[in-house]
Structure formats: structure tokens, C-alpha cells
C-alpha positions in Angstrom: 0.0 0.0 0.0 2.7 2.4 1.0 4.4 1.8 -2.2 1.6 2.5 -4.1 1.2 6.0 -2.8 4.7 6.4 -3.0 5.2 5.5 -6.7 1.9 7.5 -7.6 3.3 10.7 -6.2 6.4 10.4 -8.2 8.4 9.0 -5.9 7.8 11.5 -3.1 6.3 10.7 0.2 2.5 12.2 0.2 1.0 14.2 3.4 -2.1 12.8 5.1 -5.0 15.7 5.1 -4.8 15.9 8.7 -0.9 16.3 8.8 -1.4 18.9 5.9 -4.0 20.8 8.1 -1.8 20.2 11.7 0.6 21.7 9.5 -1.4 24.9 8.4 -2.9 25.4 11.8 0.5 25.4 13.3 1.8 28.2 10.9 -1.6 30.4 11.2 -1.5 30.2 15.2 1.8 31.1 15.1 1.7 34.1 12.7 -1.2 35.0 14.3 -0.4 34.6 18.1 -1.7 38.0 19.6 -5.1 39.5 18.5 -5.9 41.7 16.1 -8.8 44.4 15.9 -11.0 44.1 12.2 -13.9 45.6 10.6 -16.6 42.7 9.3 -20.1 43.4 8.9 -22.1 40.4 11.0 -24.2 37.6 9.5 -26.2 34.9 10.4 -25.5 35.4 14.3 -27.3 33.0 16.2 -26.3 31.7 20.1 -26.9 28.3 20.7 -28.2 26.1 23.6 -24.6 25.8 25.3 -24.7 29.8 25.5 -22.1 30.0 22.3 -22.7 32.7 19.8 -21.9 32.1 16.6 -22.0 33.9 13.4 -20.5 34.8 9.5 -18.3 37.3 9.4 -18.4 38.9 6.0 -16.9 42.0 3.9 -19.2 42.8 0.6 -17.7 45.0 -2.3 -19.1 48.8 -1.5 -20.6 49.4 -5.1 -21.9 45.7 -6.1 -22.6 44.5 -2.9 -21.0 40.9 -3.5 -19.2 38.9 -0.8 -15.2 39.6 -0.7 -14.7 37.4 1.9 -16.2 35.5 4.2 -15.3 33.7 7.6 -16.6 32.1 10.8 -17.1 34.0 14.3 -17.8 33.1 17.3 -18.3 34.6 21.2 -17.6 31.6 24.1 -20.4 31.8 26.3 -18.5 33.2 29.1 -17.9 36.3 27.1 -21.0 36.9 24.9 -23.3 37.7 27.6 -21.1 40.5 29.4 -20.5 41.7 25.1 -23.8 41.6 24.4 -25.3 43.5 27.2 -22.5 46.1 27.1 -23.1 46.5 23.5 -26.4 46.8 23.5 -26.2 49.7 26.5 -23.5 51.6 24.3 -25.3 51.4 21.4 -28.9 51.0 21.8 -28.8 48.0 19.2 -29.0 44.0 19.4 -25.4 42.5 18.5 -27.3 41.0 15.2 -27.1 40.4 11.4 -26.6 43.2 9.3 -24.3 45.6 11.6 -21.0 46.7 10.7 -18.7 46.1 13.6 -15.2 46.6 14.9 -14.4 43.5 17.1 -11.0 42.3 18.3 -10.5 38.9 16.9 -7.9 35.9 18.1 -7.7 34.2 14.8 -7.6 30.3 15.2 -7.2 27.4 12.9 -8.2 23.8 13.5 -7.1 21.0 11.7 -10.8 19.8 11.7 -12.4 22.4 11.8 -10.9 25.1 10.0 -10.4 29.1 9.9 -12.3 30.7 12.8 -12.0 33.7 14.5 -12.6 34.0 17.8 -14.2 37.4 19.5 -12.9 39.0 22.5 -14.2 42.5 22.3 -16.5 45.0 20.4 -15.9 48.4 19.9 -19.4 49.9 20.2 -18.1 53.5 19.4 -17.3 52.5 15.4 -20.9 50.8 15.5 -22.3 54.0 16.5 -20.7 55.7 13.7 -21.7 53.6 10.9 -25.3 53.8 12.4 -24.9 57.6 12.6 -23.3 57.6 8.9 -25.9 55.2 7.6 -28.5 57.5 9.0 -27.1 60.8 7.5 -26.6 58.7 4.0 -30.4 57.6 4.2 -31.4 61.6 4.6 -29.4 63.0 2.2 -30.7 60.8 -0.4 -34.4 61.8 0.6 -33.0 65.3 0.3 -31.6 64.7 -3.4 -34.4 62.9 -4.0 -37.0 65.8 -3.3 -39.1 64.2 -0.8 -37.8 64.4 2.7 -40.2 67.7 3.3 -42.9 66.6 1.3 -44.9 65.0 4.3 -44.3 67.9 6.3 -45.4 71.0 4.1 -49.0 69.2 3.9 -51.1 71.6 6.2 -52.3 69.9 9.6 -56.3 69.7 10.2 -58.3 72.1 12.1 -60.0 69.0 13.3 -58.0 66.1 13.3 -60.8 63.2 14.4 -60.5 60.2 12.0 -56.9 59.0 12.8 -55.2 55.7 11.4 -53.5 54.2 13.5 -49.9 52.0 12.8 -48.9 49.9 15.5 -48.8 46.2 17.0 -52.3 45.0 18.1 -52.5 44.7 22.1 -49.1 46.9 22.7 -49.3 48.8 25.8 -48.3 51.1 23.7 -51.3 51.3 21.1 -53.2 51.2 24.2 -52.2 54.1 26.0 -52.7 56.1 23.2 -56.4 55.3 22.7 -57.4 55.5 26.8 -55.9 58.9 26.9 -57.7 59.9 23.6 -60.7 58.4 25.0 -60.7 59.8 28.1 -59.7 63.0 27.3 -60.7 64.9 30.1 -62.5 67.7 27.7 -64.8 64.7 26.3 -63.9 65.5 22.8 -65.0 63.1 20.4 -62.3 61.5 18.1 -62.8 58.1 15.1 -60.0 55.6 15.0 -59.3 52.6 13.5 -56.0 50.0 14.4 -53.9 48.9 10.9 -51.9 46.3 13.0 -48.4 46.2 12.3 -45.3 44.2 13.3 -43.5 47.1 15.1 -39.9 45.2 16.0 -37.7 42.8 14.0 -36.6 42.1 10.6 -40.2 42.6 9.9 -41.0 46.1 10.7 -40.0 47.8 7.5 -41.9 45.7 5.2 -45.1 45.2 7.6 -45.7 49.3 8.1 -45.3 50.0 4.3 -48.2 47.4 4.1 -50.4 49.4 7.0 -49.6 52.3 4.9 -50.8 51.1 1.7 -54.5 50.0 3.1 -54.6 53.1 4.7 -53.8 54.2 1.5 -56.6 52.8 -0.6 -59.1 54.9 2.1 -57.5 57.9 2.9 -60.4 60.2 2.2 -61.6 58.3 5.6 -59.3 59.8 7.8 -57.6 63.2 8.5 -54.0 62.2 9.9 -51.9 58.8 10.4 -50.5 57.9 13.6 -47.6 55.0 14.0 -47.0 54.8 16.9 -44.6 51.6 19.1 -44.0 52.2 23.4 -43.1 50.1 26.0 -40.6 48.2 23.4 -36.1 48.2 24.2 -34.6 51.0 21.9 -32.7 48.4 20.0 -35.8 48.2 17.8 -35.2 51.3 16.4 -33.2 50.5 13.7 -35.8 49.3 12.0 -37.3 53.0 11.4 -33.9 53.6 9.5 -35.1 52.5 6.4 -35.1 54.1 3.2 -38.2 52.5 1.9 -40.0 52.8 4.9 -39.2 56.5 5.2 -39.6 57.1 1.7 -43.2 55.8 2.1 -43.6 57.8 5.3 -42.3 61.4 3.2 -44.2 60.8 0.0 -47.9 60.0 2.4 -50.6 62.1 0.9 -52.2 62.4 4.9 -50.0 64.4 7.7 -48.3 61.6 9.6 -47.5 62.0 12.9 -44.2 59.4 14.5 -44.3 58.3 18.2 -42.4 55.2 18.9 -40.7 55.8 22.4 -37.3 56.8 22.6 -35.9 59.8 24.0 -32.3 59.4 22.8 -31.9 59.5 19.3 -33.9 60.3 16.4 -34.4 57.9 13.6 -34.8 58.6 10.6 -38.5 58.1 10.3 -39.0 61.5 12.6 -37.1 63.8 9.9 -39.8 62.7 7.9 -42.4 62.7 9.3 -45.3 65.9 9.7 -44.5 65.5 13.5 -42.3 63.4 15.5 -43.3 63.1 19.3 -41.6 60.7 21.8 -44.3 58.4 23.0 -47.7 57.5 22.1 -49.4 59.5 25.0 -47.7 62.5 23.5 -49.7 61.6 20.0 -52.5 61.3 21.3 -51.9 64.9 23.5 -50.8 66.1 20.6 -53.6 65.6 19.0 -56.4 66.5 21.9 -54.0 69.8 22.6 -55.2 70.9 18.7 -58.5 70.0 19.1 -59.2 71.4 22.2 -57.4 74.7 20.4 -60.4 75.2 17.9 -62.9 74.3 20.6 -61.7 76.9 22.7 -61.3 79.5 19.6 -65.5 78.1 19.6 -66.0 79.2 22.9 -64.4 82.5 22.5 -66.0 83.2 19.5 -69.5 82.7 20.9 -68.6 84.4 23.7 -67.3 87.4 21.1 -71.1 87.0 19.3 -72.5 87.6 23.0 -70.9 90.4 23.8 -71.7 91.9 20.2 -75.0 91.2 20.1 -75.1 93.1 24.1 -73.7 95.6 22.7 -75.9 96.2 19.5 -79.0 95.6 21.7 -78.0 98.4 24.2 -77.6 100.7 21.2 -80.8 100.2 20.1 -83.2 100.4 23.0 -81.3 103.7 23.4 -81.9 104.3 19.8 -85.3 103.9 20.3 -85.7 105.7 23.2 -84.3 108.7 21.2 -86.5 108.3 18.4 -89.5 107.9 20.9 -89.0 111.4 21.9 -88.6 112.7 18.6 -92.1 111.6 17.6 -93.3 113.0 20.8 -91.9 116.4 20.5 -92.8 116.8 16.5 -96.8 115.5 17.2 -97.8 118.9 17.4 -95.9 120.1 14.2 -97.1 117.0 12.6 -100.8 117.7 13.3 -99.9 120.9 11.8 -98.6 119.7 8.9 -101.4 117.8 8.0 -104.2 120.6 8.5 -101.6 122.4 5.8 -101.6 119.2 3.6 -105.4 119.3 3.2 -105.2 122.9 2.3 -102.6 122.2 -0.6 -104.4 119.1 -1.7 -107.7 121.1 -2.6 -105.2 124.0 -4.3 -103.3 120.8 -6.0 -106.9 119.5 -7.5 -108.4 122.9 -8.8 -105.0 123.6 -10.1 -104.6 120.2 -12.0 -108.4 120.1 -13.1 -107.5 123.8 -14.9 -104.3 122.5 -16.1 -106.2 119.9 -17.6 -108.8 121.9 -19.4 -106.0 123.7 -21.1 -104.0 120.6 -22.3 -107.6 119.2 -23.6 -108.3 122.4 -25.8 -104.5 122.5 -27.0 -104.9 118.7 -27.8 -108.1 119.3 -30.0 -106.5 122.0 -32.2 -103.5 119.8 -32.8 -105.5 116.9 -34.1 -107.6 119.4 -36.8 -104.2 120.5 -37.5 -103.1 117.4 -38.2 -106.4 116.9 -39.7 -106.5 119.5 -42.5 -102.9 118.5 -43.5 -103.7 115.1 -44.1 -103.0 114.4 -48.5 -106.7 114.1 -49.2 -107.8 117.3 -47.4 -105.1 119.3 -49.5 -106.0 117.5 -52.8 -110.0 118.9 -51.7 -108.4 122.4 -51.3 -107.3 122.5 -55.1 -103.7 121.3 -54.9 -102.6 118.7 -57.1 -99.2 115.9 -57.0 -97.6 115.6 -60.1 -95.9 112.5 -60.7 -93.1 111.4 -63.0 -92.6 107.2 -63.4 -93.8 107.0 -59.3 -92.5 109.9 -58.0 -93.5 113.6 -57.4 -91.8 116.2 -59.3 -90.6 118.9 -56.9 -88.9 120.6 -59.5 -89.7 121.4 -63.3 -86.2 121.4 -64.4 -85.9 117.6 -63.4 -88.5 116.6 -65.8 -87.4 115.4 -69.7 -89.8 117.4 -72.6 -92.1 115.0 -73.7 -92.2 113.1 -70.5 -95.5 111.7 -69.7 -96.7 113.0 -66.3 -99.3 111.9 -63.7 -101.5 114.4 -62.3 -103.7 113.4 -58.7 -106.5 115.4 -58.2 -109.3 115.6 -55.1 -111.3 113.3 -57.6 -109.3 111.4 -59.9 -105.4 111.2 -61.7 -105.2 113.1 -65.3 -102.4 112.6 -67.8 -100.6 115.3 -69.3 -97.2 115.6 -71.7 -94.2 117.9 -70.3 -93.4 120.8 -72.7 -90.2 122.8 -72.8 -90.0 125.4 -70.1 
């Protein structure tokens, strides 16, 4: 057997796969003896039931997005949990897939199983910057693409009372905010309707895009959106950094107002949003605050009216008082007055009935004026209208010797022949 090997190789002596990887090991562990701090964005991080955490560290190419390289991590039990609270107190986010980390690293290989590296720190400072810097990239792409005001310049109701509501069916949260509109101690009246959403995890992005489109398809139904998420760890938020989800949130044809309990940092679903507000009850005050606003500018209003109409009234009885006395002093004058009246009507009839007369007799003479200068009564006086092919010759120097004239009498119509003049 050994001779086969041997004269198969060419005469050398072959390694075993385990001596070639006691081999390799030995050389890595010793070139790599003291730890060494690297940047790896985390994948598939999962702890298992010994306590162990393990994971795929990976580095993608910036502009493509395809895997450079690609190796296995892992946190011994005794270690991850101290890591993963302190990590999660530094940075207000879960030690989980999809973060950019700078960890300190002992890099181990084992002939059986391989290239590892084994994590002994996390730097939670380089984690918050490339939160912070992922944040900023988010908004100024919102910002070049012309919509990160667009939610806010849409003009808040007078009377906000249908509100959609975004957030996880039975949160303390979601309920909170609808006792404290409910019971709003002004008994205002308000409409609203749950669009359950997932509000933490991997989920949250894809299921409040999903609230946003039903709400969507019946927006004339309500005035403003809520979403709203309390009583939840801040290491949810970075869920509300999202792109799409903010996008979504910008573009919204209804004012959205953003209330998902933090107090640290903003995400950056509040820079897009109409209004962001820290917790749910502060929604809901937020909007009981506007409506009690109008009501009051009601109240003063009808109080305005009341005073007004006081006012008006007061002038008026004293209006009337004034005019009282005026018919009171002029009674005499106006009893006067009349006694004149009568005298000037009897003056105004004899004078009209004269007036009359005269028009009558000036009438009459016109109409046998008219009368006597009517063609017939001329024609019976002696006069005569001489015609010439239909019309009446005014003028003996228009009419052609020889021309054969019409002559209309009283009593009949003669011919006659023109001679020179």
C-alpha cells in the first residue's frame, strides 16, 4: 500500500489531510499569536443552547454588494453575555445580522475544523458611527431625492378626528394612546381605526409599508396617520432607519404623525415625518391639545357674538328711546302739517283740473291741425301731385320734354305731356 502511494506521487512521500492541516494550523497560530482588531459586517448570528454565539463574518464590495470574503465567528459563552449587554447599553442595538462592527479577533485554525475567529471585544463607538453615517446617507438621499419635506409642508387639520392608527395589536403602547384619547378629560370626540403592524424585528419595515398602503386605498376616511410603538427596548429602532419605509412615510398624501418611544436618538423616520413626538401618549396629546385649540377659539368666539349682540342691543333700545321722543316732540308740528296738507291738496286739484282743461283744448286743435294737413284734405283744397314714373316732381327742371306725367286730383289722376320750359 505504502508503495503504491509512494510511486503514484512520483516518488515522493504524500502528506495525510490531517498532517497537511496540523501543518497549516501550526503556521496560522503562530503568525497570528496575539489579536488583532478588524472591521466585518455580521451575518447569520445566532447563540446556541450551550450559550455559544456564533455567526458569518463577512466584507461585501461597496458598489456591487457581492461577498469579498467570508469567515466564521464566534463569542464563548463566558464572554458573549457581558459583550452583548454592554453593547447593547452603548449602542442601543442587538449585536445581530446586518451591523458593521469593529471586534477584536484571536484568529484560530483547526485541523478539523478550520479558519475561525474568535471574538474577544466590540468596539461599540465604530458601531455607532456607521449607524450615525448610515442615518445621515439615508437623509441626504431623501434630500436629493426631493421628498424628505414633502410629508411635512402638507397643512395639519383644524380638526383632526379620524386617525389611522400603525402599530402592533395589544401593545401597551397602542393602548395608552387610545385611553388617553378616549378619556380626554374635555370629552372631545375622536374616530379611529387600528392597521396592525409588526412594530420590532426584521419585519417592521416591510409590515408598516403594508399598514400604509391600506390606509392608502381609504384615505379620504381619515384626516391624519399615527404609528406609533412604546413600551418596546430601543434596540428596535433600527428598524425606522429605512429608506423605503421612510420614503413611504415622506411621500404619504395624509400628515403623519411618529411616536415610537425613545428619547435618545432620532431615527430617521421623525425627519420625515409631519411630527415626531416621543411616546404615544404624547400623539394622542398632541392631537387632543389641537382639538381642544379650535374648541376653545368656539368658545371664545360665541362668547365674542354675546358680547356683540349686548352691545348692538343696548344701542338700540337707546336708539329707540331717542326716536321715541322725537315723535313725541314733532306731534304737534305734525298735526300741523297735516291741517296744511289738506289745504294744498284742494289747491293741487283745482289747479290740475284747470291745467287739464287747457292741455284738452290744445290737444283738440292739434288733431284738426293734423287733420287738414292730411293728403286728401289738400288735394280737396285744389292742390294737385304731379308724378313722374312714381315719384312727385318737386322741381320742373328735373323733368325730360315729352315726359308723360301723372296728375292726382281731389277726384281722380289726369295725364298730361311735359313741354319745354
Amino acid at each position: 500500500m505504502a508503495y503504491r502511494a509512494k510511486a503514484q506521487s512520483g516518488g515522493k512521500d504524500p502528506l495525510s489531510l490531517h498532517e497537511l492541516t496540523q501543518r497549516i494550523a501550526a503556521v496560522v497560530n503562530t503568525s497570528f499569536a496575539d489579536p488583532l482588531w478588524v472591521v466585518a459586517e455580521l451575518s447569520d448570528v445566532r447563540v446556541a443552547a450551550n450559550g455559544h454565539c456564533y455567526m458569518t463574518l463577512i466584507e461585501k464590495e461597496p458598489k456591487r454588494g457581492t461577498t469579498l470574503a467570508s469567515v466564521r465567528g464566534m463569542i464563548w459563552a463566558n464572554r458573549w453575555w457581558l459583550l452583548r449587554d454592554s453593547f447593547v447599553e452603548q449602542t442601543g442595538q442587538p449585536f445581530a445580522s446586518g451591523l458593521k462592527v469593529m471586534i477584536l479577533v484571536q484568529v484560530t485554525m483547526h485541523e478539523q475544523y478550520g479558519l475561525s475567529l474568535n471574538i474577544l471585544d466590540v468596539d461599540p463607538t465604530y458601531t455607532l458611527g456607521e449607524m450615525a453615517r448610515r442615518r445621515m446617507e439615508i437623509i441626504k438621499q431623501l434630500t436629493e431625492d426631493g421628498v424628505i419635506d414633502m410629508n411635512r409642508e402638507i397643512p395639519f387639520p383644524i380638526l383632526p378626528q379620524r386617525i389611522a392608527i400603525i402599530s402592533a395589536e395589544g401593545a401597551a403602547g397602542y393602548g395608552d394612546f387610545v385611553k388617553q384619547l378616549t378619556n380626554n378629560a374635555i370629552g372631545l370626540k375622536f374616530y379611529h381605526h387600528l392597521f396592525p403592524a409588526t412594530m420590532q424585528g426584521q419585519q417592521t419595515e416591510s409590515s408598516v409599508i403594508a399598514a400604509l398602503e391600506k390606509i392608502y386605498d381609504v384615505r379620504d376616511y381619515f384626516d391624519v396617520v399615527v404609528i406609533i410603538r412604546g413600551g418596546g427596548a430601543t434596540v428596535e429602532l433600527a428598524s425606522f432607519d429605512s429608506y423605503p419605509l421612510a420614503s413611504n412615510v415622506a411621500q404619504f398624501p395624509l400628515p403623519i404623525i411618529v411616536g415610537i418611544g425613545h428619547d435618545r436618538d432620532e431615527t430617521v423616520l421623525d425627519h420625515v415625518a409631519h411630527t415626531s413626538v416621543k411616546t404615544p401618549t404624547a400623539a394622542a396629546a398632541l392631537l387632543i391639545d389641537t382639538m381642544a385649540e379650535q374648541m376653545q377659539k368656539v368658545l371664545d368666539l360665541q362668547e365674542e357674538i354675546k358680547d356683540n349682540v349686548q352691545q348692538r342691543m343696548e344701542l338700540e333700545h337707546q336708539r329707540l328711546q331717542r326716536l321715541g321722543n322725537a315723535i313725541r316732540n314733532t306731534h304737534v308740528t305734525l298735526t300741523q302739517q297735516v291741517g296744511r296738507l289738506d289745504m294744498l291738496s284742494q289747491s293741487i286739484r283745482m289747479l290740475t283740473k284747470q291745467r287739464l282743461q287747457r292741455e284738452v283744448d290744445k290737444l283738440e286743435y292739434i288733431d284738426k291741425t293734423i287733420f287738414m294737413a292730411q293728403p286728401d284734405n289738400i288735394l280737396k283744397r285744389g292742390f294737385s301731385i304731379t308724378r313722374l314714373n312714381g315719384h312727385a316732381v318737386k322741381s320742373a327742371a328735373s323733368v325730360p320734354e315729352g315726359s308723360t306725367l301723372k296728375i292726382q286730383t281731389a277726384d281722380g289722376e289726369l295725364t298730361a305731356l311735359s313741354s319745354a320750359p
